[in-house]
N, C-alpha and C positions, 0 to 999 in steps of 0.2 A: 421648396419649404426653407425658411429661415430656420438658423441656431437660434439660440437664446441668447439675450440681451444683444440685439442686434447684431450679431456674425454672419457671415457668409459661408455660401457652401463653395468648397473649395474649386467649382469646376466653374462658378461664377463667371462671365467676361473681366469684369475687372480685375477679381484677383489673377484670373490668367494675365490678363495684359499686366499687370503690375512684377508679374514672373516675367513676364518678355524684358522688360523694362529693365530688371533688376538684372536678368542673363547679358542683354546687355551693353551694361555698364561695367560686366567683368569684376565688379567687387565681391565681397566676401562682407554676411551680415556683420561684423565688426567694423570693418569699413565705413560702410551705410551709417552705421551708430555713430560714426566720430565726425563723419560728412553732414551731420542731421542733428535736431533737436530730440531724433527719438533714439531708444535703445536699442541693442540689441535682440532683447528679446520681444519689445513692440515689434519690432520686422518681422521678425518669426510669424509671430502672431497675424498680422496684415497680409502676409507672402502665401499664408495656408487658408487663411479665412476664418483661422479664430477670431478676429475682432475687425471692426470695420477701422479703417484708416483716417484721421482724419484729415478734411480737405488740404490741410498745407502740407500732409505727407505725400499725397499724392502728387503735388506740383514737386517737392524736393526732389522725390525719384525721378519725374518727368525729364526736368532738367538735369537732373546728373547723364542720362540714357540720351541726353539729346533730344527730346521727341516735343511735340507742342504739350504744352499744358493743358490745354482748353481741350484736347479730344481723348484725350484720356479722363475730365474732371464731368463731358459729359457720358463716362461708364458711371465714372463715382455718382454723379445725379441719377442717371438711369436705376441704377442698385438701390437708390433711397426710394423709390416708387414700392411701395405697399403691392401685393397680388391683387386684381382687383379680386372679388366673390366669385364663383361660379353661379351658373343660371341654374334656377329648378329644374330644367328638363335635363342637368346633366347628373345629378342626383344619381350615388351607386358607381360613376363610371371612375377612372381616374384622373386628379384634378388637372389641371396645366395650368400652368405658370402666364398671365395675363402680361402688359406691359400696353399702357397708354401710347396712343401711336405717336404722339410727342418724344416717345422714352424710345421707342422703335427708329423714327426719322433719327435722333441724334445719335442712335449706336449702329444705324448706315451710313453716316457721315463721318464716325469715329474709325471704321472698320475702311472706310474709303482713303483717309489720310495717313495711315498705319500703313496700307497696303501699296502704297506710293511712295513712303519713304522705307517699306524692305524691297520695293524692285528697283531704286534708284541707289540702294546699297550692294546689292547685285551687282549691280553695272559699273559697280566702281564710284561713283563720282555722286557726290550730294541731290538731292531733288532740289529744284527749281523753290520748290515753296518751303524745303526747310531751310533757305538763307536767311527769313525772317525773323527766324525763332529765337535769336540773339535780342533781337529790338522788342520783343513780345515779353521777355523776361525783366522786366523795370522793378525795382523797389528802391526803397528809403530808407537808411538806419535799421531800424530797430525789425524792418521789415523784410530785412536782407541777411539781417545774424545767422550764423549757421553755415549758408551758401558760399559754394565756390565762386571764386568772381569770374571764373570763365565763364558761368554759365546763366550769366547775365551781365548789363551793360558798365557796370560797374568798370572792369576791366581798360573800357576805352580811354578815358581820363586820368587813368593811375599815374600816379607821381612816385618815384624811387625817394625817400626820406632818409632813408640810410642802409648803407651795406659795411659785407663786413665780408674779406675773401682768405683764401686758405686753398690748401697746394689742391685740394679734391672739389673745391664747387666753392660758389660764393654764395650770399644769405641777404636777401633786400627786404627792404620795409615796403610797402606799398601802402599808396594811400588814395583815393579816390573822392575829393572834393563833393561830385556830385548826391554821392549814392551816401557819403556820409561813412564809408566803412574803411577800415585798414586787414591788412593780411601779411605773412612772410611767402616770400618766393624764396626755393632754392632751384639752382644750377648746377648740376653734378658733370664733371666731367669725364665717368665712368659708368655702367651702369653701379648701380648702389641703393641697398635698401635704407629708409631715411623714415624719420618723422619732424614734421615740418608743423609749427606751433606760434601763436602769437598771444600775449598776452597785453592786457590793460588794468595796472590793479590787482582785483584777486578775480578776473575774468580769464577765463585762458580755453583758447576752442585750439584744438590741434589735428590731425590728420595720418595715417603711415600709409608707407606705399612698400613693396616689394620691388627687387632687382629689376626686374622684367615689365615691371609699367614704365615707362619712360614719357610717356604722355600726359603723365599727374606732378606738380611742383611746389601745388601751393597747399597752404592749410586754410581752414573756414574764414569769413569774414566775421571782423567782430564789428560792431557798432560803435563810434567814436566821435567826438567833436572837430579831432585835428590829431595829427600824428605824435604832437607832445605827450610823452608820459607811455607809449607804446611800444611794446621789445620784440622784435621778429626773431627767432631762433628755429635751427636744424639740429638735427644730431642724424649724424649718415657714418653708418658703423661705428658707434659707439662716440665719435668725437662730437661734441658741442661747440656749437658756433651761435652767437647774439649779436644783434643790433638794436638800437632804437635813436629815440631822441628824448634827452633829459629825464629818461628811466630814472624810477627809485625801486631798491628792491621791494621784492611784498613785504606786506606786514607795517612798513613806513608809512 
C-alpha cells in the first residue's frame, strides 16, 4: 500500500537501495545537500520514503555511490507501476502487491548488477562491468550543474586555468571545454578539514569534507561558457585561499 501523495513505504526496494547507496558514499545528509540540487531535508525525506525521489536525484546519488544509473532508475520505474486490482475470487483474503512482469524482469536484472558489484567489492578489486560507468555518466552544462566531475566524464579534458598555492595545499581552477562546466580543486598536504567552492557571478555551488575523507577535493560543477569571470576557492582550517581568471567581485 502506498502513502499519500505518492510516497513510499519505507521497506520499498528502492528506498532500500537508495539507503545502500547513500551508506555508501560515506556522506552525511548535509553533505548530499551541498553535493546535489536537493536539500537536506528532501533526502531525509527520499531516504525514509516520505516522498518519492525525483529521477535526477536518483541518478545524483547513483553516481556519487559509484553504482550504474540505469539499475537503480529501473527500481525508480518499477516503484511508479500502480498495484495492479486483485481478482474477484480473492475477495476477503489479504491483498498482495502485484508488479507487471516487465516491473519484475527489470528489478532481477537491477538485483543482478548490484549483486556483482558488492562481490566484486569483496574481493577487493572493481568488477569488470563497473569500468564503464565513467563513460555512461555524460552531460552538458546546464545538465551537469551540481555534479562532481569525477563522477562523470567531465573530468577527462579538464584544463587547470589557475591556481593559487600556500605552505598547506594549493587551489586550481578547473575547466572542462567539453562538458561546458568549471569547479575548484584543492590539494591538502595534510589531512585537513576544508570546504572547497566555486563561484560565477552571484552562482556559487560549494562542498565540505572532514579530516578523514581524503578521497573527496573538489566542489560541485557549475555550468559556464569559459573560465573568464570564474573564482575557485578553499578554505582548509579557517584560511582562505582564491583563484580565477578576470574575476570581478559580486555585486559588480
Amino acid at each position: 500500500m502506498r502513502h499519500p501523495q505518492g510516497s513510499a513505504e519505507p521497506d520499498e526496494p528502492l528506498v532500500v537501495r537508495l539507503r545502500e547507496l547513500k551508506h555508501g558514499t560515506g556522506l552525511s545528509l548535509a553533505a548530499l545537500a551541498a553535493r546535489t540540487p536537493y536539500s537536506k531535508s528532501a533526502w531525509h525525506r527520499y531516504l525514509t520514503g516520505g516522498k518519492r525521489p525525483p529521477r535526477a536525484a536518483v541518478e545524483a546519488l547513483s553516481r556519487l555511490a559509484g553504482a550504474d544509473p540505469e539499475a537503480v532508475l529501473a527500481l525508480w520505474e518499477a516503484a511508479e507501476e500502480p498495484p495492479a486490482p486483485s481478482p474477484p475470487e480473492q475477495a476477503g483474503r489479504a491483498r498482495s502487491r502485484w508488479l507487471p512482469l516487465s516491473a519484475l524482469a527489470l528489478l532481477a536484472t537491477a538485483a543482478a548488477v548490484v549483486a556483482a558489484v558488492t562481490v566484486s567489492g569483496r574481493q577487493g578489486s572493481p568488477a569488470p562491468a563497473a569500468q564503464p560507468l565513467l563513460t555512461a555518466a555524460r552531460c552538458h552544462a546546464r545538465s551537469c550543474q551540481g555534479q562532481l566531475p569525477d563522477a562523470s566524464v567531465c573530468a577527462r579534458d579538464a584544463q587547470t586555468t589557475s591556481t593559487v598555492s600556500g605552505t598547506d595545499y594549493d587551489v586550481r581552477l578547473r575547466y572542462s571545454p567539453a562538458c561546458g562546466t568549471a569547479w575548484s580543486e584543492v590539494r591538502v598536504r595534510t589531512p585537513r578539514a576544508r570546504e572547497v567552492s566555486v563561484r560565477a557571478g552571484q552562482d556559487v555551488l560549494s562542498a565540505s569534507y572532514p579530516a578523514d575523507n581524503s578521497a573527496e577535493d573538489t566542489s560541485p560543477m557549475l555550468a559556464v561558457r569559459s573560465p573568464k569571470g570564474v573564482e575557485a576557492c578553499a578554505e582548509v582550517d579557517g584560511k582562505l585561499a582564491c583563484t580565477g581568471v578576470d574575476v570581478e567581485p559580486p555585486g559588480e
